[in-house]
N, CA, C and O of each residue as an XYZ file, in Angstrom:
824
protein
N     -54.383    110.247    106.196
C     -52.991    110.314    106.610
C     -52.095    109.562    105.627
O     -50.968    109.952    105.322
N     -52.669    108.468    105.157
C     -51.978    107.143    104.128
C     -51.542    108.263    103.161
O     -50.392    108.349    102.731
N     -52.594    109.161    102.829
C     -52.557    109.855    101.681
C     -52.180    111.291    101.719
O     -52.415    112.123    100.843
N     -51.702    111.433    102.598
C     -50.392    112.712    102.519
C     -49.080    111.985    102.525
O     -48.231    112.456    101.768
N     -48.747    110.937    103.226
C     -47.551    110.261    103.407
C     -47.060    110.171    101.896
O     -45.997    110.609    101.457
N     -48.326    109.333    101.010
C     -47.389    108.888     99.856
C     -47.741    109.925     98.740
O     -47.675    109.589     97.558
N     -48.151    111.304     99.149
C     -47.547    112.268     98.068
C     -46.876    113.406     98.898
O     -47.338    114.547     98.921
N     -45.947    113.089     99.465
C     -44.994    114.225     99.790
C     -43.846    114.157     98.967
O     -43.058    113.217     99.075
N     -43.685    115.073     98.156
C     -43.138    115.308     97.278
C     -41.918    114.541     97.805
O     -41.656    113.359     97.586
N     -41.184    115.459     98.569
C     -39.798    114.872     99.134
C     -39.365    113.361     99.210
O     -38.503    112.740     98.588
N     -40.346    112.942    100.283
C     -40.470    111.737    101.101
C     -40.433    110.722     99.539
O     -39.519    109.920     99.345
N     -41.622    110.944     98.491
C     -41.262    110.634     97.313
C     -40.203    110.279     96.304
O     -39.982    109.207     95.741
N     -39.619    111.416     96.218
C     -38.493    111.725     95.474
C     -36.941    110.866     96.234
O     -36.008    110.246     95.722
N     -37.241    111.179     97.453
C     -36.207    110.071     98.185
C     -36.605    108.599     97.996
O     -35.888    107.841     97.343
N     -37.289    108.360     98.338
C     -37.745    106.908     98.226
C     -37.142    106.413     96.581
O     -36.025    105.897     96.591
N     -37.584    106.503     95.711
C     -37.481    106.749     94.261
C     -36.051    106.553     93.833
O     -35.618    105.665     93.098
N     -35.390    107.532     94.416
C     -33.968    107.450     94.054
C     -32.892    106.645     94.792
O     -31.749    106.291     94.505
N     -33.841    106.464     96.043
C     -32.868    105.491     97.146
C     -32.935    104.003     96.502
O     -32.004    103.198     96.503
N     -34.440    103.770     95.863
C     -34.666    102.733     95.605
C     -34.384    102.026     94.558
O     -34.132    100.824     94.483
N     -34.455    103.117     93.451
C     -34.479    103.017     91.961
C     -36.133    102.011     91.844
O     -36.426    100.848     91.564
N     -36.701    102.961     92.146
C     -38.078    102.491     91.920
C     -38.917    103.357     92.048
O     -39.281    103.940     93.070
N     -39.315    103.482     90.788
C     -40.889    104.619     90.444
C     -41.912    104.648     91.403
O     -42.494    105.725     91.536
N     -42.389    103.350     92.360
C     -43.082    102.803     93.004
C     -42.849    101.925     94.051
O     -43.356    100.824     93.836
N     -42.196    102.025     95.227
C     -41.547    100.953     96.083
C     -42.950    100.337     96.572
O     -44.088    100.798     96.663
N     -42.326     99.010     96.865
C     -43.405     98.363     97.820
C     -43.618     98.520     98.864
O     -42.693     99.124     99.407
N     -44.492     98.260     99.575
C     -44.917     98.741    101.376
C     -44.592     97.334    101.827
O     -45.092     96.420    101.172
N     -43.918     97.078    102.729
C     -43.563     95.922    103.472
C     -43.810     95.760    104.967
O     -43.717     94.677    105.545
N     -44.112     96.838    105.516
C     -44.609     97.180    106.850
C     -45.219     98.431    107.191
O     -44.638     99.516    107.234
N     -46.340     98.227    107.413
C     -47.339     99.213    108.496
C     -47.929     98.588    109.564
O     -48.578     97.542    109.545
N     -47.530     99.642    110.957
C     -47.354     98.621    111.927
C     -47.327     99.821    112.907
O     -46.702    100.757    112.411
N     -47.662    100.004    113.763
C     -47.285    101.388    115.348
C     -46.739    100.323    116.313
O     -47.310     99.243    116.467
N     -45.744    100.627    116.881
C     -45.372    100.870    118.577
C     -45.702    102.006    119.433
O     -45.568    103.220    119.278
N     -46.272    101.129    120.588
C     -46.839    102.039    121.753
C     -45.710    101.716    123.035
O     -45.279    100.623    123.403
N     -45.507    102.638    123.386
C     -44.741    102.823    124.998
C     -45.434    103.457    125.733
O     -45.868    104.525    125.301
N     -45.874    102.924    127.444
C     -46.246    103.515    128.432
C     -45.520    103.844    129.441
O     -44.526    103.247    129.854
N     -46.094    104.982    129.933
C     -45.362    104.695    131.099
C     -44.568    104.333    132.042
O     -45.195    104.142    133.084
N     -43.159    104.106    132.159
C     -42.359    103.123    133.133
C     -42.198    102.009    131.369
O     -42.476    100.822    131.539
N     -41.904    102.301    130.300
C     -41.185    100.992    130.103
C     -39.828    101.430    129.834
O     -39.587    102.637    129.847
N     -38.867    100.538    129.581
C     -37.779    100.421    129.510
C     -36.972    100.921    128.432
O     -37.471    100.981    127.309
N     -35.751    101.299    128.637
C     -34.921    101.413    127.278
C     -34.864    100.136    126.805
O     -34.804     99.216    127.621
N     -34.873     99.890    125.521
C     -34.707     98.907    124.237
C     -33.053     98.875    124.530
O     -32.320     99.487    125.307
N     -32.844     97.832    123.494
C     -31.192     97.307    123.532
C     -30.866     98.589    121.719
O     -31.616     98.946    120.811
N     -29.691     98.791    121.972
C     -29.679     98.922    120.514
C     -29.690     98.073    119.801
O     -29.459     96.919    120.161
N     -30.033     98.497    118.274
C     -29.844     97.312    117.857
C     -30.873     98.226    115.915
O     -31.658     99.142    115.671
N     -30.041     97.063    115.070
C     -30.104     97.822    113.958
C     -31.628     96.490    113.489
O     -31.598     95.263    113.588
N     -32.625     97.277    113.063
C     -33.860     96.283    112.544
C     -33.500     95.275    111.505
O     -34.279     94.327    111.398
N     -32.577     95.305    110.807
C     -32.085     94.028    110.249
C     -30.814     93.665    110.571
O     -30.028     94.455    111.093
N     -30.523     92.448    110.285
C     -29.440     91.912    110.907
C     -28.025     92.506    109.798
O     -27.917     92.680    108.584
N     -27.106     92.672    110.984
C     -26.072     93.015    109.603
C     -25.072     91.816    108.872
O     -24.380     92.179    107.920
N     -25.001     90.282    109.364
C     -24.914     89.712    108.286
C     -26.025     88.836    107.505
O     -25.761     87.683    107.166
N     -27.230     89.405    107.242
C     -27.773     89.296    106.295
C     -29.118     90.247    105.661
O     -30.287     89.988    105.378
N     -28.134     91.647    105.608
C     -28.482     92.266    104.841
C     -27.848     93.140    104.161
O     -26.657     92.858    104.028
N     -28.283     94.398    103.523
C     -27.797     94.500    102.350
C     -26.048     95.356    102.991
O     -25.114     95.587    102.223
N     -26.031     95.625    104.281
C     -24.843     96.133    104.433
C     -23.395     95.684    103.994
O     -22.311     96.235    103.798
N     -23.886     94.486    103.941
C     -22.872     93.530    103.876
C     -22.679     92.539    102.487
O     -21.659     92.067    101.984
N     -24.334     92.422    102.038
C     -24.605     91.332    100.810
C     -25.370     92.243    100.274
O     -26.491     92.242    100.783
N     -25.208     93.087     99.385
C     -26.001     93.976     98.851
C     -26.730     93.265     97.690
O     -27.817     93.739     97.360
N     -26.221     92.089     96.974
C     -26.271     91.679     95.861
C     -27.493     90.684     96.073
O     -28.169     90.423     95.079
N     -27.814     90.130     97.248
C     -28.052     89.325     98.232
C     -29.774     89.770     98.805
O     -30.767     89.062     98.640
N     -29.752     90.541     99.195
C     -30.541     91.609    100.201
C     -31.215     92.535     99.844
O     -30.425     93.464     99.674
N     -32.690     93.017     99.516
C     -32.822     94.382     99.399
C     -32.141     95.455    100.437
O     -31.276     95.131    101.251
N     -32.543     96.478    100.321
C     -32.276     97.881    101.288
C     -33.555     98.124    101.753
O     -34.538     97.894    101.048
N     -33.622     98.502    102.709
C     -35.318     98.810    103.118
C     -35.278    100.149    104.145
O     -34.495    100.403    105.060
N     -36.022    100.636    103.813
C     -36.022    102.310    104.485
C     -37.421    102.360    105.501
O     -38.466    102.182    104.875
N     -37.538    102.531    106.649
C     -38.689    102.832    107.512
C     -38.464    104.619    107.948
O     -37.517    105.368    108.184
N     -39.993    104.710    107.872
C     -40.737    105.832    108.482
C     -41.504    105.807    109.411
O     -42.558    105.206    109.620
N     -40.911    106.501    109.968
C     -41.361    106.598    111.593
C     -42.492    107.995    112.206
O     -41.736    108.887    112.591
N     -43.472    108.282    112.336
C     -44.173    109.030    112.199
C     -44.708    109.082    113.741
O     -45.544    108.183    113.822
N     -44.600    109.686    114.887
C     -45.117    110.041    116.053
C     -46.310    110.354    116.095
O     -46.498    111.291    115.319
N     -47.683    109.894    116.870
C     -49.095    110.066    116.318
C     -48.980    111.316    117.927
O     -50.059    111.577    118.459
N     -47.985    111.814    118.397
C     -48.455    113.125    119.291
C     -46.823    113.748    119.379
O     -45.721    113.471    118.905
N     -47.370    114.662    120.208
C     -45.889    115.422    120.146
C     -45.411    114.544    121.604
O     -46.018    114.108    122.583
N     -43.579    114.566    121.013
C     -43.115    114.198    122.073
C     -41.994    114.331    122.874
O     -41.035    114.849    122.303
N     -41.829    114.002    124.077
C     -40.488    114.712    124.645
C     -39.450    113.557    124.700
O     -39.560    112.395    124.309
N     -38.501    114.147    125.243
C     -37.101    113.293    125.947
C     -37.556    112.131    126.929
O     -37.216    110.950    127.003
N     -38.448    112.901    127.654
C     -38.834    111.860    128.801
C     -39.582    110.541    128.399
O     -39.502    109.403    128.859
N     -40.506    111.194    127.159
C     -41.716    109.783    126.794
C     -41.086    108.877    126.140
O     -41.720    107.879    125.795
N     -39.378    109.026    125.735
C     -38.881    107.899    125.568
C     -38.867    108.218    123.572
O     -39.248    107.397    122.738
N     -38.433    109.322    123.342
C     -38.360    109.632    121.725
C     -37.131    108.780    121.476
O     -36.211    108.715    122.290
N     -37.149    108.091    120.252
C     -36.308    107.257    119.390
C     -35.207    108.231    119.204
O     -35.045    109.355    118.728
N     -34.252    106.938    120.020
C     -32.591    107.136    120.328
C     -31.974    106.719    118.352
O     -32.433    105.806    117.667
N     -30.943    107.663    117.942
C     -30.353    107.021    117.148
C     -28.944    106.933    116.706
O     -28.352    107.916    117.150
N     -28.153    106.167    116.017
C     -26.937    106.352    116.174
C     -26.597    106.701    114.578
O     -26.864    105.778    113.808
N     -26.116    107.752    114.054
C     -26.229    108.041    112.235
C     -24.879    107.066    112.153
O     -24.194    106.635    113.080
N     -24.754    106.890    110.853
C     -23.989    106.189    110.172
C     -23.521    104.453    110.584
O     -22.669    103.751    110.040
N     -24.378    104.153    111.660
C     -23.858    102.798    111.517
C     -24.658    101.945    110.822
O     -25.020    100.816    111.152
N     -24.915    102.583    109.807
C     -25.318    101.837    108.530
C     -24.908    101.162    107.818
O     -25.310    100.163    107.222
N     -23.477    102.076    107.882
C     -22.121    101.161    107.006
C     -21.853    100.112    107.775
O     -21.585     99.268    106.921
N     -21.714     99.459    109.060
C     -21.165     98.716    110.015
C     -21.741     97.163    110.049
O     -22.929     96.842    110.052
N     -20.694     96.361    110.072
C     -21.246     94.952    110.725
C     -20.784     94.674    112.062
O     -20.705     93.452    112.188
N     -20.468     95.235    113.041
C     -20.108     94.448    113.813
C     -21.023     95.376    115.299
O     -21.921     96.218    115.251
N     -20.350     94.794    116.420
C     -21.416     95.590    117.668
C     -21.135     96.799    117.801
O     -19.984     97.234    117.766
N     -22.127     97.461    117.966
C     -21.657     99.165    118.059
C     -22.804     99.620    119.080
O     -23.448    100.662    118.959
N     -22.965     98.650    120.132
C     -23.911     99.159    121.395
C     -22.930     99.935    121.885
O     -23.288    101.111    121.816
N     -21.614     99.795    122.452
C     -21.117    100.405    123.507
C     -20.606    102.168    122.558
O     -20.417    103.135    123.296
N     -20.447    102.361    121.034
C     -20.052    103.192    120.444
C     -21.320    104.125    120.717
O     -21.347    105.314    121.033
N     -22.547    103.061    120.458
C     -23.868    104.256    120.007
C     -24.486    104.703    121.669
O     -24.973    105.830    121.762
N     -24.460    103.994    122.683
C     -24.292    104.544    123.951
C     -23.634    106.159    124.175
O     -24.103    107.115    124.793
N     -22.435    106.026    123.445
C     -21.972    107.036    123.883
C     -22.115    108.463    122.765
O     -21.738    109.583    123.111
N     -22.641    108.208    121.586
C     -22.864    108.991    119.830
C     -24.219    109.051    119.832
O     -24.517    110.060    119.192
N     -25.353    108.410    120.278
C     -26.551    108.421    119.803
C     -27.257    109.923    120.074
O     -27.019    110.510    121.129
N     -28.071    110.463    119.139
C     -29.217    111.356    120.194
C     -30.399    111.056    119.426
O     -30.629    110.642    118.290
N     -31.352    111.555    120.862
C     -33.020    111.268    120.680
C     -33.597    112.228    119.307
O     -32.931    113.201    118.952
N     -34.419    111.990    118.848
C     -35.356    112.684    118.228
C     -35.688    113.974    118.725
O     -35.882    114.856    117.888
N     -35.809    114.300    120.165
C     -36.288    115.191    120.817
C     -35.535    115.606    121.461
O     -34.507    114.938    121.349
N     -35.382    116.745    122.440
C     -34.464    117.503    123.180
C     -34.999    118.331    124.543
O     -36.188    118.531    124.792
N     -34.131    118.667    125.179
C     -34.548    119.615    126.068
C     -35.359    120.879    125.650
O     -36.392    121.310    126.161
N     -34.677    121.348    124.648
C     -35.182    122.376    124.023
C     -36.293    122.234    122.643
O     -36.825    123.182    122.066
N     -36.453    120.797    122.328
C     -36.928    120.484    120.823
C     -38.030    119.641    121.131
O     -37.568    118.894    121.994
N     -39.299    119.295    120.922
C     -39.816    118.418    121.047
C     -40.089    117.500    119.497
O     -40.137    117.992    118.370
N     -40.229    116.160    119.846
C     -40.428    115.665    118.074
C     -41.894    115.477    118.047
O     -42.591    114.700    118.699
N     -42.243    116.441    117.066
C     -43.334    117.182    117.017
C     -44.602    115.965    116.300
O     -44.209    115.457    115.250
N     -45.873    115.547    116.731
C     -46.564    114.645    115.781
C     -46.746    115.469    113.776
O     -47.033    116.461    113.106
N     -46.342    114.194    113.769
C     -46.630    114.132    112.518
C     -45.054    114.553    111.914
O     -45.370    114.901    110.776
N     -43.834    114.696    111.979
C     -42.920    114.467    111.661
C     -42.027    113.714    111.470
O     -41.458    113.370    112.506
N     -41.650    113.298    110.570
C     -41.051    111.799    110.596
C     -39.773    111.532    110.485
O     -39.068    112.371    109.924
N     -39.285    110.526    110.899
C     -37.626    110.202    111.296
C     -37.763    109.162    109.877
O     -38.681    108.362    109.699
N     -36.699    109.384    109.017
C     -36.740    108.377    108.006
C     -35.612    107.816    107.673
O     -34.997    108.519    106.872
N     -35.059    106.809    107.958
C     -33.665    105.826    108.082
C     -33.723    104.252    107.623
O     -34.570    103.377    107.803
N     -32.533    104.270    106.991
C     -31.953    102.616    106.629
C     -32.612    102.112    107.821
O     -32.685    102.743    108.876
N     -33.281    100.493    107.537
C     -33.007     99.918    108.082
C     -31.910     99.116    109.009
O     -32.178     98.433    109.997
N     -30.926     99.305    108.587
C     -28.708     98.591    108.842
C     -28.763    100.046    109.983
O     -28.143     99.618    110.957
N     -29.111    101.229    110.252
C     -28.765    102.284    111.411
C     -29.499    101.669    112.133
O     -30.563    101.137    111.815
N     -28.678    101.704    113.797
C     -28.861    101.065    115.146
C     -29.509    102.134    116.293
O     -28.730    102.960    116.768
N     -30.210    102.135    116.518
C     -31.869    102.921    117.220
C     -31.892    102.045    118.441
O     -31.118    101.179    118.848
N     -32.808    102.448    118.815
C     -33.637    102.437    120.207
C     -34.523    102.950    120.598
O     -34.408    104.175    120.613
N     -35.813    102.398    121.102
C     -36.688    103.454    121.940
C     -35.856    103.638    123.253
O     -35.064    102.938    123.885
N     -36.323    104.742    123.366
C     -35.736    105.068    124.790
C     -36.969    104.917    125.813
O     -38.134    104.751    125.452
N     -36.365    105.032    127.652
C     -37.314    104.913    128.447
C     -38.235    106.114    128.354
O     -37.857    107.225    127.982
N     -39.458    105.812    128.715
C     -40.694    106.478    129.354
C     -40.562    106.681    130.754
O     -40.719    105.742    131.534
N     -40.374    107.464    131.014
C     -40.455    108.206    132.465
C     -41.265    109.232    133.003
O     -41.216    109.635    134.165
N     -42.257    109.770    131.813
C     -42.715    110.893    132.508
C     -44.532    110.137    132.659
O     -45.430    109.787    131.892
N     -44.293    110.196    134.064
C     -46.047    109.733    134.534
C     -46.877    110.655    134.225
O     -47.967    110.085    134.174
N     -46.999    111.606    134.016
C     -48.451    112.631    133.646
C     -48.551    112.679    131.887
O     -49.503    113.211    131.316
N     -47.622    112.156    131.302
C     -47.587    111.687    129.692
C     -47.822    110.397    129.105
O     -47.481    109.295    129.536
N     -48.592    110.757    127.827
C     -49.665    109.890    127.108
C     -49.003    108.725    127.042
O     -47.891    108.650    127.563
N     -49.529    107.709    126.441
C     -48.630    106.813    125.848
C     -47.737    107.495    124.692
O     -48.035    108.596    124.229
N     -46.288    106.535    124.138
C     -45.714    106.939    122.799
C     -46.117    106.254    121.862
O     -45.593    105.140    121.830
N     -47.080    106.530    120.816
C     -47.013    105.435    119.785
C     -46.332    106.604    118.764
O     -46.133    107.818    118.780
N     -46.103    105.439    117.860
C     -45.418    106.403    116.439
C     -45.816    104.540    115.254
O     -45.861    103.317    115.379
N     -45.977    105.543    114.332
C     -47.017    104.678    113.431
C     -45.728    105.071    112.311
O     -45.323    106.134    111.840
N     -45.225    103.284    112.121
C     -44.430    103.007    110.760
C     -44.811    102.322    109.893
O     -45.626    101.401    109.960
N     -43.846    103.005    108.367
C     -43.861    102.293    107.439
C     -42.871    102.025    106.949
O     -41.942    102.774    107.249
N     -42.550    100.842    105.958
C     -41.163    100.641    105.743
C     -41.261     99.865    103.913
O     -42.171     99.127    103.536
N     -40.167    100.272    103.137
C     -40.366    100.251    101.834
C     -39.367     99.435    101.358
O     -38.441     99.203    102.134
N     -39.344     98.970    100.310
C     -38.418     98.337     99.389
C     -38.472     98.527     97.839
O     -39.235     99.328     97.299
N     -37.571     97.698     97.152
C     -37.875     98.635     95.611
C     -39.228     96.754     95.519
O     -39.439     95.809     96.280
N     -39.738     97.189     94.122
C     -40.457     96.129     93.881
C     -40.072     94.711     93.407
O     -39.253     94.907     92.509
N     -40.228     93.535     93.539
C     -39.595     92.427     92.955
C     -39.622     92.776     91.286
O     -40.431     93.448     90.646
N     -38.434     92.059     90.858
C     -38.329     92.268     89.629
C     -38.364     90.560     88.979
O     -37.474     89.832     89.418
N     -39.054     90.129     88.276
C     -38.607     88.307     88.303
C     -37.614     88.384     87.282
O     -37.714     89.240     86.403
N     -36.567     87.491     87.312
C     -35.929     87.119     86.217
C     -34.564     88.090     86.076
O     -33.536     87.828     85.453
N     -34.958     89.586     87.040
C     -33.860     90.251     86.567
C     -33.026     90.832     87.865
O     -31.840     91.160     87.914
N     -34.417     90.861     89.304
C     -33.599     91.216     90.645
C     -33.888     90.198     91.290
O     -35.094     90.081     91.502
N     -32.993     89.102     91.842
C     -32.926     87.960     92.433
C     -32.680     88.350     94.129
O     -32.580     87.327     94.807
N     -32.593     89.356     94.744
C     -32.390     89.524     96.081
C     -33.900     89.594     96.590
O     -34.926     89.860     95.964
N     -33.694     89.260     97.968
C     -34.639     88.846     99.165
C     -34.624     89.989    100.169
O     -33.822     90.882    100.442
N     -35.835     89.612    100.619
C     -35.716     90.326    102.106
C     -34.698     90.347    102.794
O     -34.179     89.237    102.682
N     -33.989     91.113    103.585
C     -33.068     91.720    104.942
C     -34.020     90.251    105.751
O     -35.161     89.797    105.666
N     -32.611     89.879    106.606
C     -33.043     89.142    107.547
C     -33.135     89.708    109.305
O     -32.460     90.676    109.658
N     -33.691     89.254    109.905
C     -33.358     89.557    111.226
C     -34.630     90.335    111.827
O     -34.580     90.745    112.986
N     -35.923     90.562    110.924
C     -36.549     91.596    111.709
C     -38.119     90.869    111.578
O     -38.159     90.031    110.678
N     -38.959     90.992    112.070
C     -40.212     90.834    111.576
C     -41.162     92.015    110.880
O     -41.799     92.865    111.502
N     -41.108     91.883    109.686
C     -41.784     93.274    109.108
C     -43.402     92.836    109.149
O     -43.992     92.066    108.390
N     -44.125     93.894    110.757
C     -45.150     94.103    110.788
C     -46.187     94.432    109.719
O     -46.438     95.611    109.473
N     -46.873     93.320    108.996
C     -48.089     93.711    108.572
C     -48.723     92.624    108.145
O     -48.092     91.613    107.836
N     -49.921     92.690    108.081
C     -51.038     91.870    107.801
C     -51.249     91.124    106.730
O     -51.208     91.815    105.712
N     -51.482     89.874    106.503
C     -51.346     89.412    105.148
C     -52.151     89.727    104.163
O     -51.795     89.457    103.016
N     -53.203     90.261    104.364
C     -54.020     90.604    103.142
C     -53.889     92.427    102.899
O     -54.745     93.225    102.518
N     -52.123     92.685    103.391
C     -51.504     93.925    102.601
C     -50.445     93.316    101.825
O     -49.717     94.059    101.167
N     -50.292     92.288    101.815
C     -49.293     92.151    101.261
C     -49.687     92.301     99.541
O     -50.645     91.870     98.899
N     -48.635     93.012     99.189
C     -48.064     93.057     97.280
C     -48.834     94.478     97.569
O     -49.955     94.396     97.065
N     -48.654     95.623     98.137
C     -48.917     96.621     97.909
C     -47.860     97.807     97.679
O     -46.679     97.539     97.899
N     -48.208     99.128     97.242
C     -47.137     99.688     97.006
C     -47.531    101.525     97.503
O     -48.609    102.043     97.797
N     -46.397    101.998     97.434
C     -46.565    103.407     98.037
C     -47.988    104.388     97.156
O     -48.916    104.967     97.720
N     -47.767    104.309     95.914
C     -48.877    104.586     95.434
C     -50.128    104.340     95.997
O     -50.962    105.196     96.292
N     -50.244    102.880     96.163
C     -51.727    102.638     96.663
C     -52.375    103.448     97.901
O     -53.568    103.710     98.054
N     -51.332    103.768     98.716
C     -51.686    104.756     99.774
C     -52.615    105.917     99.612
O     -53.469    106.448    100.321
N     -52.050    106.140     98.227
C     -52.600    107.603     97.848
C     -54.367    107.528     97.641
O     -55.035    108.545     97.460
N     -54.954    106.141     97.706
C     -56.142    106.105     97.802
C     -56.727    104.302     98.466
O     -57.242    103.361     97.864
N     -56.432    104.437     99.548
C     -56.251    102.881    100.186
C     -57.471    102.491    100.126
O     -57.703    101.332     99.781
N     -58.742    103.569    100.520
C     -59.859    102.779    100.796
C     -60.242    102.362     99.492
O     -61.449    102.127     99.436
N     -59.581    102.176     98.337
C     -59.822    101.782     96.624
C     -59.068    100.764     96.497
O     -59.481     99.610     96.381
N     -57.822    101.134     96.510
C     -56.497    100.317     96.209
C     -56.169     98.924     97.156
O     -55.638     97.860     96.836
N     -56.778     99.451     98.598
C     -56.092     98.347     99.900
C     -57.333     97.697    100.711
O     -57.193     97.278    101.860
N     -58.834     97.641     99.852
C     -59.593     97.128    101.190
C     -60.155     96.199    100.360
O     -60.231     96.049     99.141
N     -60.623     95.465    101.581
C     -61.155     93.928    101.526
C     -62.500     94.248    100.519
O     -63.097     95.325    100.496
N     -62.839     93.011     99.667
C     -62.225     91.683     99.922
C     -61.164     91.488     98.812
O     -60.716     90.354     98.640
N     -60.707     92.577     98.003
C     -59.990     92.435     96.938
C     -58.488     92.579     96.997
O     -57.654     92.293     96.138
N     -58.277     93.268     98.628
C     -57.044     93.139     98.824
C     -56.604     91.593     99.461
O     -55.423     91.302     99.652
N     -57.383     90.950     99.663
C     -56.944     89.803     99.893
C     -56.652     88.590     98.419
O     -55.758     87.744     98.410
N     -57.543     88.795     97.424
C     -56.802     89.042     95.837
C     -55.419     89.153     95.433
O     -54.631     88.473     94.776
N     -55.399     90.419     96.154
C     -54.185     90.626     95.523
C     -52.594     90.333     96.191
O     -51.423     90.358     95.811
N     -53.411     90.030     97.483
C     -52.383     89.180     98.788
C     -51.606     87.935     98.271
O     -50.397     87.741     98.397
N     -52.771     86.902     97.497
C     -52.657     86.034     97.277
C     -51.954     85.953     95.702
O     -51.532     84.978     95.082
N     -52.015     87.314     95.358
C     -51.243     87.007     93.944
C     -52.109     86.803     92.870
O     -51.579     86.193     91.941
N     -53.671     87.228     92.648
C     -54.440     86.497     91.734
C     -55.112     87.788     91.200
O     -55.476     87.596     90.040
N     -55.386     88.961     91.613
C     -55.811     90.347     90.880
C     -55.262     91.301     91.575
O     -54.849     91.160     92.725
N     -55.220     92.424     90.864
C     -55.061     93.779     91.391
C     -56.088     94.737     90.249
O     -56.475     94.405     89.128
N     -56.336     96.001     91.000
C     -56.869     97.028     90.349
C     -55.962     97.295     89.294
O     -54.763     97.041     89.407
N     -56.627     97.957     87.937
C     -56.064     98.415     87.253
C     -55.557     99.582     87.007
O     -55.995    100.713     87.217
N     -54.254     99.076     86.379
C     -53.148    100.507     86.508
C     -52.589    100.179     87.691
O     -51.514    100.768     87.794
N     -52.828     99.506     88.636
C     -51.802     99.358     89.830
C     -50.413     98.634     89.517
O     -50.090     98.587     88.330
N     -49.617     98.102     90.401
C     -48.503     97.628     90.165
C     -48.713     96.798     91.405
O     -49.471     97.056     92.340
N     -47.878     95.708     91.252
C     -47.611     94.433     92.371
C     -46.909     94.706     93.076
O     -45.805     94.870     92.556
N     -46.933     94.908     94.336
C     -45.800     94.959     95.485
C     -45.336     94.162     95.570
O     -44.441     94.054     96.408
């Protein structure tokens, strides 16, 4: 799956140009699961908007997540609410995106597994509630990118405000490596390269 994600041409070619990076880094892989009876989420944008790049671009990377549904899903199981363009925005826009947002899915549409919702981090989302009792759990399995550190020449930091799910011995990896993880991303050498002290060759440092 790692390895269709990071050669889809598209998904590629966006990343690349959003980023200005041949190779973005992976900064989170991570699933949320919803059952049954849970709740609508607050809106709310995964990084904070005064301190990130909406606002301090100079300051902040940009970071883009992919959102990937591991089944098909409906309105009811609580498909990811979203509100477009308040990307540009710093200030509260719960009561705006209440009334502008729509789900992933529809009466008529379901958001189908394996299709992916792909958005700024700075746009304000929500899971929505789970209500339908004879339906699975929702997980949807993300990833989320940045361009690569540059020393000496890109001085911006992480987006604040979010916890980017993943494990420390992924850390310094990059979209490429996907394309062959059980080489590029497994122990004990990814913990190597966690720490900053090897990587495979021909790779690049996340």
């Amino acid at each position: 799956a790692l390895a269709q994600i990071s050669t889809h041409s598209v998904l590629t070619q966006t990343l690349q140009t959003l980023l200005g990076d041949v190779n973005p880094a992976v900064v989170e892989i991570t699933a949320i699961t919803a059952a049954y009876g849970a709740p609508f989420q607050g809106f709310h944008a995964d990084v904070k908007p005064l301190a990130s790049s909406v606002k301090f671009a100079r300051t902040f990377t940009h970071s883009y997540s992919l959102m990937l549904p591991l089944q098909d899903t409906t309105p009811a199981m609580g498909a990811t609410d979203l509100c477009p363009g308040t990307h540009y925005c710093t200030n509260d826009l719960t009561s705006m995106c209440e009334q502008n947002s729509f789900q992933a899915a529809s009466s008529s549409t379901i958001w189908k597994r394996g299709h992916a919702l792909f958005f700024n981090q700075c746009v304000w989302h929500r899971g929505y509630e789970h209500t339908d009792p004879d339906a699975p759990e929702r997980v949807v399995f993300v990833l989320t990118f940045i361009s690569r550190p540059k020393p000496g020449l890109d001085y911006r930091q992480l987006a604040h405000g979010t916890l980017f799910h993943i494990r420390w011995d992924m850390y310094g990896h990059t979209l490429f490596d996907l394309r062959n993880p059980s080489v590029n991303m497994d122990a004990p050498f990814s913990i190597l390269r966690s720490l900053g002290l090897w990587k495979p060759w021909l790779t690049m440092w996340g």
